[in-house]
N, C-alpha and C positions, 0 to 999 in steps of 0.2 A: 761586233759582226765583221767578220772580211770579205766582204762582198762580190769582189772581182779579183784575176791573177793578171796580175804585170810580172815582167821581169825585174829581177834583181836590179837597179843602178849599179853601175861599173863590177859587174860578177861575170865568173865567165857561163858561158853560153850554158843553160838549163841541163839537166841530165836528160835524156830521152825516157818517153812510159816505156816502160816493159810490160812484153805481156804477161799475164802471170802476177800483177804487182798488186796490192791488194793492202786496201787500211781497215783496220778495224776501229771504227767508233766506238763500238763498246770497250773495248779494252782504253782507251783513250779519255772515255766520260767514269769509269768504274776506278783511274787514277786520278781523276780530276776530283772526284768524293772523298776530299780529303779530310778531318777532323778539320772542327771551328775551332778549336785552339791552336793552328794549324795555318791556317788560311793566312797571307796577306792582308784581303780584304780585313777580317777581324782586328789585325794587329792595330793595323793603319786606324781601323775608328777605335781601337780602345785608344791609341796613342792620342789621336784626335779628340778625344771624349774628356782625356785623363789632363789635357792639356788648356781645352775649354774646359772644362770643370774649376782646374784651378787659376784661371784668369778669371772667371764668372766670380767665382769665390771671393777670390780679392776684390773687384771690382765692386760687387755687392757686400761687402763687411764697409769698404772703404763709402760709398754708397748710402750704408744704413746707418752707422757709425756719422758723418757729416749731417745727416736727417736729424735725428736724435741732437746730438749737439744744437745744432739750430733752434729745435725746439724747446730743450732746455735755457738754451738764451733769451728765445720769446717768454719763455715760462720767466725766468728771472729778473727780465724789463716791465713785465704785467705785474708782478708782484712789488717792484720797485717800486715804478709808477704810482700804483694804489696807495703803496704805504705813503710816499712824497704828498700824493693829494690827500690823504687824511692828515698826517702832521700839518700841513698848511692851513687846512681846513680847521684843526684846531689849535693853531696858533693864533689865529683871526678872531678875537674877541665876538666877531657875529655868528660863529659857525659851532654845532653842538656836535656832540657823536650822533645823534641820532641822522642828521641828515648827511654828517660823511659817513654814517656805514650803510647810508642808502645806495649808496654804488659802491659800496666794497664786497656788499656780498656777508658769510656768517661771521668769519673768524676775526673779531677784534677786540681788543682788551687794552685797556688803562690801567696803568701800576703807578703807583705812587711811591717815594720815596721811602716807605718802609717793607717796599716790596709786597704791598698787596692790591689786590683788583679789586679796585672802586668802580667801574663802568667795564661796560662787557657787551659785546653781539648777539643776539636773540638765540644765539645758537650754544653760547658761551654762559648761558646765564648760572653752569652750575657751581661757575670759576668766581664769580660775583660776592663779593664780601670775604673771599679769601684768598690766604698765599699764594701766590703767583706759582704754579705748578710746572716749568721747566726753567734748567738752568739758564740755560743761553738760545736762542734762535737759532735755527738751521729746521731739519726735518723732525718730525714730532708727529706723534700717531694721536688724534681725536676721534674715538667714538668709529674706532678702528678704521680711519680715513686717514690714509698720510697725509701732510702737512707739512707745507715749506713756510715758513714765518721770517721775519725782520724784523729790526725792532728800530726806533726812530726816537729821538730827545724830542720832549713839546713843552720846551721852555719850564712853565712851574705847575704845567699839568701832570707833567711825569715821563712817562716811559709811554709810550704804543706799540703796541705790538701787534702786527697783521700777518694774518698767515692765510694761503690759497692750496686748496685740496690738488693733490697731483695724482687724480683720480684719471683722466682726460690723458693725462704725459702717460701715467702708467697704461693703458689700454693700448697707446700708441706703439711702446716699447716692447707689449707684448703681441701688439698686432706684426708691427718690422719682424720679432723675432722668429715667427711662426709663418709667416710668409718665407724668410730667409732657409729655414728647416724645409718646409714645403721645397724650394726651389731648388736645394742641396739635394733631396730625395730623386726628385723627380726628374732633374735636369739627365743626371747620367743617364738616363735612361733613355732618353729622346735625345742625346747627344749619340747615344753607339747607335740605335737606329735609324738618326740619319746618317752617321758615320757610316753605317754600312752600306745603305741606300745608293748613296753618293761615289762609295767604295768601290760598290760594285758596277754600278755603272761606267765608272773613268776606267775598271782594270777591267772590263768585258773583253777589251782586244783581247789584253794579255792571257786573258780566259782560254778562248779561242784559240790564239797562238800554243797556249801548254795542251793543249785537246790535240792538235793539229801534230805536233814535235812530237807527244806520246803516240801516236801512231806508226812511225817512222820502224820500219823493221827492213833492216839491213839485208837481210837475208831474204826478205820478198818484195819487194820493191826500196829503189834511192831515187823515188821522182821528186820534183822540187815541191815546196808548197807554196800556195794561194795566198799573196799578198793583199793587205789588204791597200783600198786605196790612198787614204791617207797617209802620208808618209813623214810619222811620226814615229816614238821610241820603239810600238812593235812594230812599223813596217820595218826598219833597223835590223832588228833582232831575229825578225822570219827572212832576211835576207844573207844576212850574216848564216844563219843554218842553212840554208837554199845552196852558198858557198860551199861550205864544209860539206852537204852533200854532193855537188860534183867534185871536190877535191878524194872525198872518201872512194867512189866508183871509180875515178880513173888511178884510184890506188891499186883498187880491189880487181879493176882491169889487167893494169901490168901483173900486179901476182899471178892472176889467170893464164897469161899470155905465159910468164916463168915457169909455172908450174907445168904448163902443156907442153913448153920445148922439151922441158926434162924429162916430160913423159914416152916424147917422141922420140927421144936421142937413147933414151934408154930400150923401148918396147921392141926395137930392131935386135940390138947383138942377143938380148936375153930370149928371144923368139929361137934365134937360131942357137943359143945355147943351151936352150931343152930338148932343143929338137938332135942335136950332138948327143947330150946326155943318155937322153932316150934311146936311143942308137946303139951310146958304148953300155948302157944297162943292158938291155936285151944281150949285147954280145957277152960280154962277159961276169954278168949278174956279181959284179964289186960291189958289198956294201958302202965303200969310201964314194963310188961314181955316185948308189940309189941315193946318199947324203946329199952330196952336189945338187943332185935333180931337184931333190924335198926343197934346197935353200932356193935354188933358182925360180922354183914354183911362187915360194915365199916373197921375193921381189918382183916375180910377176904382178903376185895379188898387190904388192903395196904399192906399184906403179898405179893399178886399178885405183885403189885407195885415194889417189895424189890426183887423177883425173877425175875422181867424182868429188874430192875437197875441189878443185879448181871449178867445175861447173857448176856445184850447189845446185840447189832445187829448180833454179828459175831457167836454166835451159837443158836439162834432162830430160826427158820424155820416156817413162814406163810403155814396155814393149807386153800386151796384157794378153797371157795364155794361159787355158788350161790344162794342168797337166798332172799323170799319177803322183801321189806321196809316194813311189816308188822311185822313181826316175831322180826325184830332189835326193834322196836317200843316195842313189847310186853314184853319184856326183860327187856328194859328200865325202860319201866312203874315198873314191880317189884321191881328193885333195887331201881331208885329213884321216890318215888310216888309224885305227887302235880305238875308236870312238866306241860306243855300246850304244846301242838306239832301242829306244823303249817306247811305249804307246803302240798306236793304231796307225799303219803307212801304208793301208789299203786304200783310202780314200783318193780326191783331187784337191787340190791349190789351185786358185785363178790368184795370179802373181804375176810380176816378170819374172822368168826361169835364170837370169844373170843374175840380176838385180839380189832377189830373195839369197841367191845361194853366193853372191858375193857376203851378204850382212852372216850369215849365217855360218858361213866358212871362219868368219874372222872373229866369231864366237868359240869355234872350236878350236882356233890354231890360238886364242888367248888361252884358253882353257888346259890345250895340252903344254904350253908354255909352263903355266903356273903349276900343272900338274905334276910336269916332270917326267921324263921316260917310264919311272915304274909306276907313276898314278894311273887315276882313274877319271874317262871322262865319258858324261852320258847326257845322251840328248833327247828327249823324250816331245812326241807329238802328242797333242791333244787337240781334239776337232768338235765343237759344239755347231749348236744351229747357225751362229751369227759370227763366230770364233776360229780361227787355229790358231796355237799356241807354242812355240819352239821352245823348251823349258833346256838350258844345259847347266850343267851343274860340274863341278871337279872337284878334285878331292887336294887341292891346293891349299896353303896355309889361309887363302881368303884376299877380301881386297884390303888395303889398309883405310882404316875409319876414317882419318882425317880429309882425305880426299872426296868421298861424300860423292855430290850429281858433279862434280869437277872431273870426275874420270869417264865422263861421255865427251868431254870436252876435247878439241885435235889439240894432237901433239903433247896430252896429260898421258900420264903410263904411269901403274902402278909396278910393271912386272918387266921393265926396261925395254920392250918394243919402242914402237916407232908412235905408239899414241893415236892411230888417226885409225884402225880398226873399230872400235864402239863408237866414236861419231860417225864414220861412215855409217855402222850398224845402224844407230840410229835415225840420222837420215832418212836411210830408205824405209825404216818401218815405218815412219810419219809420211813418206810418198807413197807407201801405201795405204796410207788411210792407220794406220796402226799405231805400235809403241813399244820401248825397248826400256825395263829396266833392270835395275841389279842390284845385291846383293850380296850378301854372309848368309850363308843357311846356318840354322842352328844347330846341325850336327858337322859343322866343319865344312871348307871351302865355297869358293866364291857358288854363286846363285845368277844366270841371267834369263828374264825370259821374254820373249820377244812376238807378239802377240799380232796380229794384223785380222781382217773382218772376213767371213766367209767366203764361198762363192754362193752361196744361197740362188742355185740353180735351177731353174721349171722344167718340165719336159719338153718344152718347146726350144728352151737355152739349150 
């Protein structure tokens, strides 16, 4: 969470709200929906998960492994023990088998020195009167019960031999082992769930903070953002951007201020040298002077062009009138002559009357560029209920592919201008609620068409 804004420690002074500045949270939470294979958080508990997993593992082998051992040592001091106390027992001229295998339990047998069983355990008895049935002592299967035996000298009794069911050890080894499966299964699983849990709660800030920066659009507001209060890796980090956005505005400042001198320094002589032109046209109708005029016209518009890159959206203000698709028509025709206008230009526009025929001019002066003196350029109006639609088209080799939406971009050209035409165009169709895009037509040359919403007019309007 970041609860409150402070200022940056040692940054310089905050940018000012603009008005006009504007975040979008949904675009900010619809980038923040990133795939789970994706995420931080995920990474962080598989690593965490993958990591306790395998210290668990060792831990518990090394664990169960020690367990086991031990029990097999009890297992092999109880069966030691027993055999020592029956050999003693029958080395004791008062002691019979019957009463030391009253505490040995079943498995016990007497061999004599020709290797066969004279005395045997109640359990043994089918071993009783014959050859001794394994080779040496160790584990040995009775009556499909394992069997760990040892075998002990009893002077001139013979041989004893006692063995203890490892009935009891094995249960045990299959209980550890199945436990250990169990906790292999199950652990990763409540290891990434709290790894996420956990995840997600320590990188909330960071949450927040990427919510927060993906909102940042340069072009409609550089206010600073909302620190949070603790001042840990993300207050850091949303400070550190808080910097970079006043270093970026007072960049995007001087540009503006650059761009406006040279608009100013220029907008003077070129005034008075159309108004020359103008002049020596009328007198002596020179097509070398009407050239002069066309080009001079031309740096007019892209002075226009160079004050609306400098001002961008956020201090522009649309000047909103209504007026005939005639009047936009006859405008046009002046700046750029040779056009062919098609559709319907009986109706009204509610536009700004600069604004629109500034975008719209620098469509057709692209267009006659690309066209070339003997092509062809036509501009066609379309008007629906909610719609007009500026459709121009030319009969130019087209735009090149590789350039793609890079050629709405300033200062991109695909036809050697000056690049800042289509993003102006663009611009203003989005300041007016609208849209500009473009194109190859399928029958040969570029395609743009530039769309904005109706006047949708009452009688009372």
């Amino acid at each position: 969470m970041l609860p409150e804004t402070r200022p940056a420690p040692n940054a310089a002074p905050a940018a000012p709200q603009r008005r006009g500045a504007v975040l979008t949270p949904g675009a900010g939470m619809a980038s923040a929906r990133v795939a789970w294979r994706h995420s931080l958080r995920f990474r962080l508990a598989a690593t965490y998960s993958l990591l306790a997993l395998a210290l668990i593992m060792l831990i518990s082998l090394g664990v169960v492994s020690l367990l086991l051992s031990r029990m097999d040592q009890q297992f092999n001091a109880r069966l030691n023990d027993r055999a020592d106390t029956l050999a003693e027992a029958f080395t004791n001229p008062g002691a019979g088998l019957g009463k030391a295998a009253g505490g040995v339990g079943a498995y016990t047998m007497l061999i004599d020195g020709d290797g066969k069983v004279y005395a045997a355990s109640t359990a043994l008895n089918d071993y009783k009167d014959a050859p001794f049935p394994f080779q040496k002592p160790g584990k040995v299967v009775i009556q499909n019960t394992p069997v760990r035996a040892v075998e002990r000298k009893v002077g001139l009794v013979g041989t004893l031999w006692v063995g203890l069911p490892e009935t009891e050890l094995t249960a045990a080894r299959q209980s550890a082992a199945s436990a250990l499966l169990i906790a292999l299964v199950f652990t990763p699983l409540i290891l990434l769930l709290v790894g996420w849990w956990v995840g997600r709660r320590a990188l909330s800030g960071l949450q927040g903070a990427a919510n927060l920066a993906d909102q940042i659009d340069p072009g409609l507001s550089l206010a600073t953002l909302p620190l949070p209060a603790r001042e840990d890796e993300v207050h850091r980090l949303l400070s550190a951007i808080n910097r970079l956005l006043v270093r970026i505005e007072a960049g995007q400042a001087r540009e503006k201020q650059l761009l406006g001198q040279i608009v100013h320094e220029l907008g003077a002589p070129l005034t008075v040298l159309k108004a020359s032109l103008r002049r020596a046209e009328e007198r002596t109708d020179d097509p070398e002077v009407r050239r002069a005029a066309l080009v001079a016209d031309e740096l007019t518009f892209t002075t226009q062009d160079l004050m609306q890159l400098a001002r961008g959206q956020l201090e522009l203000k649309l000047a909103w009138h209504y007026i005939p698709a005639r009047t936009l028509q006859e405008r046009l025709e002046r700046l750029v002559p040779g056009t062919l206008y098609e559709g319907d230009w009986t109706g009204g526009i509610l536009c700004d009357p600069d604004r629109l025929t500034q975008a719209v001019r620098n469509l057709l002066a692209n267009a006659r560029r690309a066209a070339g003196p003997d092509g062809s350029v036509r501009l066609m109006l379309e008007e629906t209920a909610d719609r007009v639609t500026f459709t121009v088209r030319d009969s130019g080799p087209g735009l090149p592919p590789e350039l793609g939406e890079r050629i709405f971009e300033p200062f991109i050209s695909g036809a050697g201008s000056s690049g800042l035409g289509l993003s102006v165009s663009r611009q203003i169709a989005v300041m007016h609620g609208g849209h500009l895009s473009g194109g190859n037509h399928p029958d040969g040359g570029a395609q743009f068409m530039l769309s904005i919403p109706g006047a949708a007019l009452g009688d009372e309007d």
